[in-house]
TIMAR-957948 format. One record per residue (C-alpha): residue in three letters; x, y, z. Coordinates in nm, 2 decimals, padded with zeros to 4 digits. Example, Ala and Ser with C-alpha at 12.3 -4.5 7.8 and 13.67 -1.06 7.14 Angstrom:
! residues 2
+------+--------+--------+--------+
| code |     c1 |     c2 |     c3 |
+------+--------+--------+--------+
|  ALA |  01.23 | -00.45 |  00.78 |
|  SER |  01.37 | -00.11 |  00.71 |
+------+--------+--------+--------+
END
This chain:
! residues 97
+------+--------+--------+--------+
| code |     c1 |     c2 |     c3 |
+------+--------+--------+--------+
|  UNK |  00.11 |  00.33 | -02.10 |
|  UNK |  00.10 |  00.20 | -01.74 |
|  UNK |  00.46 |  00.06 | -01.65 |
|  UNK |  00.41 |  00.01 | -01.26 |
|  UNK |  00.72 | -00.20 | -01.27 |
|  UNK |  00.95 |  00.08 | -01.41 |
|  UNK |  00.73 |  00.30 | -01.18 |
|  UNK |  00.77 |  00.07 | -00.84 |
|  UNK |  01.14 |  00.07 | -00.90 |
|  UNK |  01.19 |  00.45 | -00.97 |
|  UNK |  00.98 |  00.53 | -00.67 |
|  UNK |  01.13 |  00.26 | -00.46 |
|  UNK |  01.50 |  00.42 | -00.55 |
|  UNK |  01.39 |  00.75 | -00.42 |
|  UNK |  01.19 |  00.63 | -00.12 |
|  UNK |  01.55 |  00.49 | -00.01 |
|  UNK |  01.72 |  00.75 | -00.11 |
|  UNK |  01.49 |  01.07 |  00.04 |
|  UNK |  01.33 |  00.85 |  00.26 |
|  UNK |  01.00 |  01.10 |  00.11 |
|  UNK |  00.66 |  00.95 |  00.25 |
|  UNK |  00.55 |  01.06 | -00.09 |
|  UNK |  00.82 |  00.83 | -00.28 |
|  UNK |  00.73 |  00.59 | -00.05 |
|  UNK |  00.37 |  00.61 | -00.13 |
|  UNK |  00.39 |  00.58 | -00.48 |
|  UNK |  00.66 |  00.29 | -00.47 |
|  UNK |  00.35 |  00.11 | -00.26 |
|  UNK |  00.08 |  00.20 | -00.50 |
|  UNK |  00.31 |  00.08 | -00.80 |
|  UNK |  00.41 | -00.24 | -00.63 |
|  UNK | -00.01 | -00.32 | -00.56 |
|  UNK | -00.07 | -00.30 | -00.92 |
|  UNK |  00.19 | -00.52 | -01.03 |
|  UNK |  00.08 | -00.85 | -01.12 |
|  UNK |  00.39 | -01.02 | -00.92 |
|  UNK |  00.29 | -00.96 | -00.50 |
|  UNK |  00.65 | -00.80 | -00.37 |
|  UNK |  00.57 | -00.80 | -00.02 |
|  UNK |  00.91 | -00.72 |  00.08 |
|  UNK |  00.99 | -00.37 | -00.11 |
|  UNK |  00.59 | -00.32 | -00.03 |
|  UNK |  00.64 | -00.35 |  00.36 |
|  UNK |  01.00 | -00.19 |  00.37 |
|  UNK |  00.83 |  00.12 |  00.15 |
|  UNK |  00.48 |  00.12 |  00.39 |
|  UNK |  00.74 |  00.14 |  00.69 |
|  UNK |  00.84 |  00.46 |  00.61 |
|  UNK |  00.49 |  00.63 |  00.63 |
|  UNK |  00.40 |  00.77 |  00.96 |
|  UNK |  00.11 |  00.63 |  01.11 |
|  UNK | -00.19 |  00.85 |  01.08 |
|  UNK | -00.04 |  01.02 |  00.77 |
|  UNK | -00.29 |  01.03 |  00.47 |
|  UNK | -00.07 |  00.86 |  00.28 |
|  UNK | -00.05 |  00.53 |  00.54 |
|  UNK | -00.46 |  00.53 |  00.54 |
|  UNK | -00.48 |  00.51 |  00.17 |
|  UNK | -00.21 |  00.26 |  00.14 |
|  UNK | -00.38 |  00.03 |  00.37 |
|  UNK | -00.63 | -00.01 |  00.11 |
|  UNK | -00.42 | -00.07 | -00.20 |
|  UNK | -00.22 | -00.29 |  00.01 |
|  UNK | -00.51 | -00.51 |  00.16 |
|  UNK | -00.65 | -00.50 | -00.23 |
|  UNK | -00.29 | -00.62 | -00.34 |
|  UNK | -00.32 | -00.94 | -00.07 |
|  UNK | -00.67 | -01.01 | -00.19 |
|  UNK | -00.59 | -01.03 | -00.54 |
|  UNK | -00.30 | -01.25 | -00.47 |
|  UNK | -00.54 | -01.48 | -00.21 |
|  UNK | -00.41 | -01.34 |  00.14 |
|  UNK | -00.73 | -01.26 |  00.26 |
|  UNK | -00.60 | -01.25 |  00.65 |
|  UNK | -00.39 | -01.01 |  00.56 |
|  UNK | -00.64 | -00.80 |  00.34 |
|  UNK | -00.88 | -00.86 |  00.64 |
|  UNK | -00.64 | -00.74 |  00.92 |
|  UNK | -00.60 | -00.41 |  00.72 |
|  UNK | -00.91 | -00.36 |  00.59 |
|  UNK | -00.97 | -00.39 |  01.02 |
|  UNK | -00.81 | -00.12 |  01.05 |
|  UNK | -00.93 |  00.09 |  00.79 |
|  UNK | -01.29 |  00.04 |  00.99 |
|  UNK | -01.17 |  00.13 |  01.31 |
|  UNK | -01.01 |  00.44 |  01.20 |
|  UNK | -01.29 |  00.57 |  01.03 |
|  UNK | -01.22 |  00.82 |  00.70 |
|  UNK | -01.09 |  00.71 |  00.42 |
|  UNK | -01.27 |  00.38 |  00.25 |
|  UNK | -01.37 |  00.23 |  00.59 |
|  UNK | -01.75 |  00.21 |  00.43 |
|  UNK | -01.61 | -00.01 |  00.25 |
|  UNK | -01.37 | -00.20 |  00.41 |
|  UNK | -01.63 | -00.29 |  00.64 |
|  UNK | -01.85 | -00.46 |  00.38 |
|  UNK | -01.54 | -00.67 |  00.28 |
+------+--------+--------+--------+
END
């Protein structure tokens, strides 16, 4: 079964803990999917990836598809922004959002 809420908490423990980008990542990809927005342990996790790292590009997107699932389209917007001026990873389609 898919417990992102047992998951986002594990993951968020370690991200803390290790301070690991790939903790982090996975406490920010857990936290998307929950059906609760958690903005807080989402941006303190995000924080913690370096920008440039693979794991802050793909973030960006589960993050900006959190924000529009919860109706903060700016948000989603200014990251999906991003995302297109990068290049890479889903800027084809953040640019038709």
């Amino acid at each position: 079964t898919k417990d992102y809420s047992k998951s986002a908490n594990t993951f968020y423990k370690l991200c803390i803990k290790e301070n690991s980008e790939e903790s982090c990542f996975y406490a920010v990809i857990s936290y998307s999917y929950l059906g609760k927005l958690n903005e807080d342990r989402i941006n303190e996790c995000y924080s913690k990836l370096s920008n440039g790292s693979p794991y802050n590009i793909v973030a960006k997107w589960y993050i900006g598809l959190a924000y529009l699932n919860h109706n903060k389209r700016d948000a989603a917007l200014d990251l999906f922004k991003e995302l297109v001026v990068t290049g890479g990873y889903k800027s084809k389609e953040s640019k038709e959002i």
